[in-house]
N, CA, C and O atoms as a GROMACS GRO file, in nm:
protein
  256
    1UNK      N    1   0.528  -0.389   1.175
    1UNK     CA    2   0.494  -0.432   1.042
    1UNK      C    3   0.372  -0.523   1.051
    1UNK      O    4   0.384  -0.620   1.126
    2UNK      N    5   0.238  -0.505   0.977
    2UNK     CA    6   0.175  -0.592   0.967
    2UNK      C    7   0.211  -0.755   0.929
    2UNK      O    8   0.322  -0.784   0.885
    3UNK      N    9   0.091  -0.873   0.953
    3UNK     CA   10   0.133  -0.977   0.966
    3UNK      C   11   0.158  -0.970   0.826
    3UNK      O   12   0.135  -0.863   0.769
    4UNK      N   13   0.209  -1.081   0.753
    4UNK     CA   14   0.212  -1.101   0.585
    4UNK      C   15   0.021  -1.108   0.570
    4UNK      O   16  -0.041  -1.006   0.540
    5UNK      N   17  -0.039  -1.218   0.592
    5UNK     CA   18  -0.190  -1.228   0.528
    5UNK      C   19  -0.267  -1.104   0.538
    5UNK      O   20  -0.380  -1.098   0.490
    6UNK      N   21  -0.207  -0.996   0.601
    6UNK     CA   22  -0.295  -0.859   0.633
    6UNK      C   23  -0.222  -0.795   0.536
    6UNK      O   24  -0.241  -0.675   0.554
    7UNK      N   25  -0.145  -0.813   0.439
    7UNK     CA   26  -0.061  -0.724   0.371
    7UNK      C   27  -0.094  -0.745   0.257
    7UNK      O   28  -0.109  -0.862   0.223
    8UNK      N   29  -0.122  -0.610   0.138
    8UNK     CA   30  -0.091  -0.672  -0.025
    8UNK      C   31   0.050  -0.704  -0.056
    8UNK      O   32   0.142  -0.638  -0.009
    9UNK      N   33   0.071  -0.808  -0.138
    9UNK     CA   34   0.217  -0.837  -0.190
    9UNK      C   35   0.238  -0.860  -0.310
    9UNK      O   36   0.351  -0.858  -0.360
   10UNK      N   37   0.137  -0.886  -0.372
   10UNK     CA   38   0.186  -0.949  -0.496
   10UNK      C   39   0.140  -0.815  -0.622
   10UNK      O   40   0.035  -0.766  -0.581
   11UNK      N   41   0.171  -0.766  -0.714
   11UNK     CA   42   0.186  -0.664  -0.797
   11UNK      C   43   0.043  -0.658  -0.870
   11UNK      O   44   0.007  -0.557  -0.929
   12UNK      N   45  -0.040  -0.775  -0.861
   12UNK     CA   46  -0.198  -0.824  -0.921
   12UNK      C   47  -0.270  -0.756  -0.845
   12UNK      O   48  -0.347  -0.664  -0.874
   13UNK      N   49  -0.241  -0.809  -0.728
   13UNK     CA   50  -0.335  -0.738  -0.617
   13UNK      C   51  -0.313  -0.539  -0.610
   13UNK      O   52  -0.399  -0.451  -0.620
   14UNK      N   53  -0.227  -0.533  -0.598
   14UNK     CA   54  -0.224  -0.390  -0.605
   14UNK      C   55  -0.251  -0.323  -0.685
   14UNK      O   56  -0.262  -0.204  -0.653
   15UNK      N   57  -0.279  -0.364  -0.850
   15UNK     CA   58  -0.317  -0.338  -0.981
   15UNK      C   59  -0.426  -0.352  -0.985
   15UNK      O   60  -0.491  -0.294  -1.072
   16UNK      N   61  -0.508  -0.463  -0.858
   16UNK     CA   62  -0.684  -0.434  -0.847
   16UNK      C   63  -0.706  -0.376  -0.788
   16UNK      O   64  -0.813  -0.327  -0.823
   17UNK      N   65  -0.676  -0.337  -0.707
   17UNK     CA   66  -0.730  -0.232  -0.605
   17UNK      C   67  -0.685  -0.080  -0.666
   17UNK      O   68  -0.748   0.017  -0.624
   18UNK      N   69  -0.566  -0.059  -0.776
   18UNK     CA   70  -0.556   0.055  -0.837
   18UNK      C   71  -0.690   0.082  -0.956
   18UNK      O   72  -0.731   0.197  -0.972
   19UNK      N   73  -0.740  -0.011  -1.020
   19UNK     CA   74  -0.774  -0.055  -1.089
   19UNK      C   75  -0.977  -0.051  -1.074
   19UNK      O   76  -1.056  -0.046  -1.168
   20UNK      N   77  -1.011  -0.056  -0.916
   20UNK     CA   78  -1.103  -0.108  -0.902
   20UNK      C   79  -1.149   0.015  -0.729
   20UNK      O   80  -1.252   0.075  -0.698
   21UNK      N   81  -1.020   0.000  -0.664
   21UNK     CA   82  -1.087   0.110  -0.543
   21UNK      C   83  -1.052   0.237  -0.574
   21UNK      O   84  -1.029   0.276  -0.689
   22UNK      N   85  -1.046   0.317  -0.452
   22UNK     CA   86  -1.048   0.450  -0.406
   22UNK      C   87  -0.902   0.447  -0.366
   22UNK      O   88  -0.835   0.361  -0.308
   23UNK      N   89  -0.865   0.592  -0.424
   23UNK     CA   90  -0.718   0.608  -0.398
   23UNK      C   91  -0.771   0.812  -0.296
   23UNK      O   92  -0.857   0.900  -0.309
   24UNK      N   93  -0.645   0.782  -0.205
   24UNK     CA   94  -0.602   0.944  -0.144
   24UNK      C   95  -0.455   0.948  -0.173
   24UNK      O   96  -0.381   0.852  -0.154
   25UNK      N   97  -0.420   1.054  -0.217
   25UNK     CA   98  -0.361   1.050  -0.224
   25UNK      C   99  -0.240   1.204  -0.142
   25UNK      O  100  -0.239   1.316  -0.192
   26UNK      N  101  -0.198   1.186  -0.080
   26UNK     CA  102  -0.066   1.275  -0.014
   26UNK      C  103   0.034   1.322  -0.094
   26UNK      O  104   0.046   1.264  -0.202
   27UNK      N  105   0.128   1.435  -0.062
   27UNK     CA  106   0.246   1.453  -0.068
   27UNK      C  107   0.364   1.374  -0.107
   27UNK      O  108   0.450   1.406  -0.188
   28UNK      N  109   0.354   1.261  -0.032
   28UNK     CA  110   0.483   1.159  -0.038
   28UNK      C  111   0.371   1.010  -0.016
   28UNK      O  112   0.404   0.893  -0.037
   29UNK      N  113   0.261   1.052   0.022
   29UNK     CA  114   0.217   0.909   0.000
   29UNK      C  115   0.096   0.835  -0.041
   29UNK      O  116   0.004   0.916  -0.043
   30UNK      N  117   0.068   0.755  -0.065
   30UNK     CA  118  -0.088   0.691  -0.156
   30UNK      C  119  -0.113   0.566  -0.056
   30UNK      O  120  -0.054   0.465  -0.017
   31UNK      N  121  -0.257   0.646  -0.038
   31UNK     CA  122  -0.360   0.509  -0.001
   31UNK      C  123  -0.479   0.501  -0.055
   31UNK      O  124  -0.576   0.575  -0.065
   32UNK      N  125  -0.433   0.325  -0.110
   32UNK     CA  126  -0.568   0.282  -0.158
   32UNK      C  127  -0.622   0.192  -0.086
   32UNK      O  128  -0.569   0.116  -0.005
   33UNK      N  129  -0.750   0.204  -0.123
   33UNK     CA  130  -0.856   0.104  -0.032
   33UNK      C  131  -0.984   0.002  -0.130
   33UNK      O  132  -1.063   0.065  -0.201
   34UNK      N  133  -0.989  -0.091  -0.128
   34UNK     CA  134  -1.123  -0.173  -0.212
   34UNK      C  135  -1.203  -0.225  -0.126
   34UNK      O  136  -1.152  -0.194  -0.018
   35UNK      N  137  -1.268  -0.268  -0.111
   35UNK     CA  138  -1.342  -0.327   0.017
   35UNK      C  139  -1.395  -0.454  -0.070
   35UNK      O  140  -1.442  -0.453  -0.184
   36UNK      N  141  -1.376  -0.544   0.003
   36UNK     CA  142  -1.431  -0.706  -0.072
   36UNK      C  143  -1.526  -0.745   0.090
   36UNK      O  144  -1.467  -0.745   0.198
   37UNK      N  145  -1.645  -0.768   0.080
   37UNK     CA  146  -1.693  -0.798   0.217
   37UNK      C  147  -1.624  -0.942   0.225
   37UNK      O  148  -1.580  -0.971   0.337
   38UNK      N  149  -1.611  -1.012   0.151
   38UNK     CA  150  -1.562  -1.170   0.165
   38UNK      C  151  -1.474  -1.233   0.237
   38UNK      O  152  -1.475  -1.335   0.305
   39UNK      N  153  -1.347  -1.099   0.191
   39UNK     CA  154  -1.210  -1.106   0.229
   39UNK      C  155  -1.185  -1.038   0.336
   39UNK      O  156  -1.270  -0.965   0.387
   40UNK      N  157  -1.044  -1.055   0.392
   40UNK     CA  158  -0.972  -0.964   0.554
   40UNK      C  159  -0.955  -0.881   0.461
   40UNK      O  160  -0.930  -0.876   0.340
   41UNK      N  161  -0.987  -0.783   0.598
   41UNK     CA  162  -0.927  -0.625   0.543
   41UNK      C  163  -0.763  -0.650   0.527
   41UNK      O  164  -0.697  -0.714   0.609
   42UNK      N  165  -0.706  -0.585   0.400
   42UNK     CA  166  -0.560  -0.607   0.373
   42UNK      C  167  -0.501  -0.449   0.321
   42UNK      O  168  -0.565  -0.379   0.243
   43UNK      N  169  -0.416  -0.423   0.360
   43UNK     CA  170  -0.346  -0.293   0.334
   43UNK      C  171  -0.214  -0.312   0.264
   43UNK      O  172  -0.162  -0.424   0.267
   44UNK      N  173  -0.142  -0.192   0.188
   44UNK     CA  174  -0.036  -0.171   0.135
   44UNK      C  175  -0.040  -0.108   0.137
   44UNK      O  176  -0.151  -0.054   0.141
   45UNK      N  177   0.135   0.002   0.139
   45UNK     CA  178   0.187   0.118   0.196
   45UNK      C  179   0.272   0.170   0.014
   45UNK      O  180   0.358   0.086  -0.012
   46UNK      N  181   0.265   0.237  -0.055
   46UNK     CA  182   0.340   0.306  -0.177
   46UNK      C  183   0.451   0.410  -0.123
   46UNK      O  184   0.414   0.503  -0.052
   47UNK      N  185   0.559   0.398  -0.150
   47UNK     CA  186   0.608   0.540  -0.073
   47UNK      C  187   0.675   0.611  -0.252
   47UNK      O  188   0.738   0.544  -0.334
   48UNK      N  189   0.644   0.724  -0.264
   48UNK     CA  190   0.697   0.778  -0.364
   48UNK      C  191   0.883   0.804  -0.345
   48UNK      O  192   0.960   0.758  -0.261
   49UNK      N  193   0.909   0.900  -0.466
   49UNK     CA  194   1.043   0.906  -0.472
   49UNK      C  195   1.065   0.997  -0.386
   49UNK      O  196   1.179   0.985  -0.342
   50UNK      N  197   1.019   1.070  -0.348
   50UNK     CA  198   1.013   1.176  -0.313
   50UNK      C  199   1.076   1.182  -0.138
   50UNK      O  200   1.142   1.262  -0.072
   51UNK      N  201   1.019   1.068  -0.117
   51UNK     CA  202   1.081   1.038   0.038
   51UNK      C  203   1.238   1.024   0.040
   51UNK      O  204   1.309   1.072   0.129
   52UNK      N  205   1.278   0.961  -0.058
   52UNK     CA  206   1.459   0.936  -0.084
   52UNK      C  207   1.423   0.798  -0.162
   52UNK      O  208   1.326   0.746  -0.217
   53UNK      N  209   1.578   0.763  -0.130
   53UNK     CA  210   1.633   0.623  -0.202
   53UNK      C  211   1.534   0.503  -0.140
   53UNK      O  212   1.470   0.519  -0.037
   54UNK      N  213   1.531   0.378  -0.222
   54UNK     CA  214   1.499   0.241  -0.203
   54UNK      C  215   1.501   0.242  -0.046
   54UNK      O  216   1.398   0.220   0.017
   55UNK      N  217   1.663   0.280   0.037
   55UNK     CA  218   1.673   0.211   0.154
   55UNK      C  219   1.539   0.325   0.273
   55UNK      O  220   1.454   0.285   0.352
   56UNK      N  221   1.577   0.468   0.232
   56UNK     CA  222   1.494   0.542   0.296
   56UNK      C  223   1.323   0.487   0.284
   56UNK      O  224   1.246   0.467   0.378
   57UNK      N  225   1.298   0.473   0.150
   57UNK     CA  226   1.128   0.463   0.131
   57UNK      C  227   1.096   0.354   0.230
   57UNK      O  228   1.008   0.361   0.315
   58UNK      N  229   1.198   0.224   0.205
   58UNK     CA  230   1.166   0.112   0.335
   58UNK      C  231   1.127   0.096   0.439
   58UNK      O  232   1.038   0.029   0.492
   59UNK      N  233   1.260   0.213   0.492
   59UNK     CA  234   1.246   0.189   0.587
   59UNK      C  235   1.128   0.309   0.688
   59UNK      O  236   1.110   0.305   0.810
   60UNK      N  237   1.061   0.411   0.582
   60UNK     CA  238   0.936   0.491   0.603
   60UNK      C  239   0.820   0.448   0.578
   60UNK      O  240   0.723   0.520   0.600
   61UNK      N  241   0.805   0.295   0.515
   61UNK     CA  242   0.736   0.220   0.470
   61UNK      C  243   0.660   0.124   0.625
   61UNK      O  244   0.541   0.113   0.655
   62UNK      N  245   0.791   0.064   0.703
   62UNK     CA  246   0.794  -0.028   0.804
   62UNK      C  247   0.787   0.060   0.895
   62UNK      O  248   0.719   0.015   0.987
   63UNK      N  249   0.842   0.215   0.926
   63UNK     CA  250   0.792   0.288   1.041
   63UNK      C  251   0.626   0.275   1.060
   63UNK      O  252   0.551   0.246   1.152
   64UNK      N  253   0.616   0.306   0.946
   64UNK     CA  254   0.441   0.347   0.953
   64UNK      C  255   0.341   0.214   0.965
   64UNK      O  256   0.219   0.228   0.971
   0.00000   0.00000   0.00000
């Protein structure tokens, strides 16, 4: 699992970068990317429904 400060967490942040970057998007999964030269590069993982339940998406979330 990435450290926490390398991670998006808060629902703002992920609403700018939906909002403002580049999305790919997969089968079962979405990556977006914004680039701020200012800031650390920071990532977040979306897992759709499609993977299974809450406990499954998690824990396909923290594999990756």
């Amino acid at each position: 699992m990435l450290p926490r400060p390398l991670r998006l967490t808060r629902t703002g942040e992920y609403r700018a970068v939906y909002a403002n970057g580049r999305a790919r998007r997969g089968e079962s999964l979405v990556c977006i990317v914004l680039a701020l030269p200012e800031e650390l590069t920071r990532a977040g993982v979306v897992a759709s429904k499609r993977v299974g339940g809450a406990v499954q998406r998690n824990r396909a979330k923290r594999r990756l």
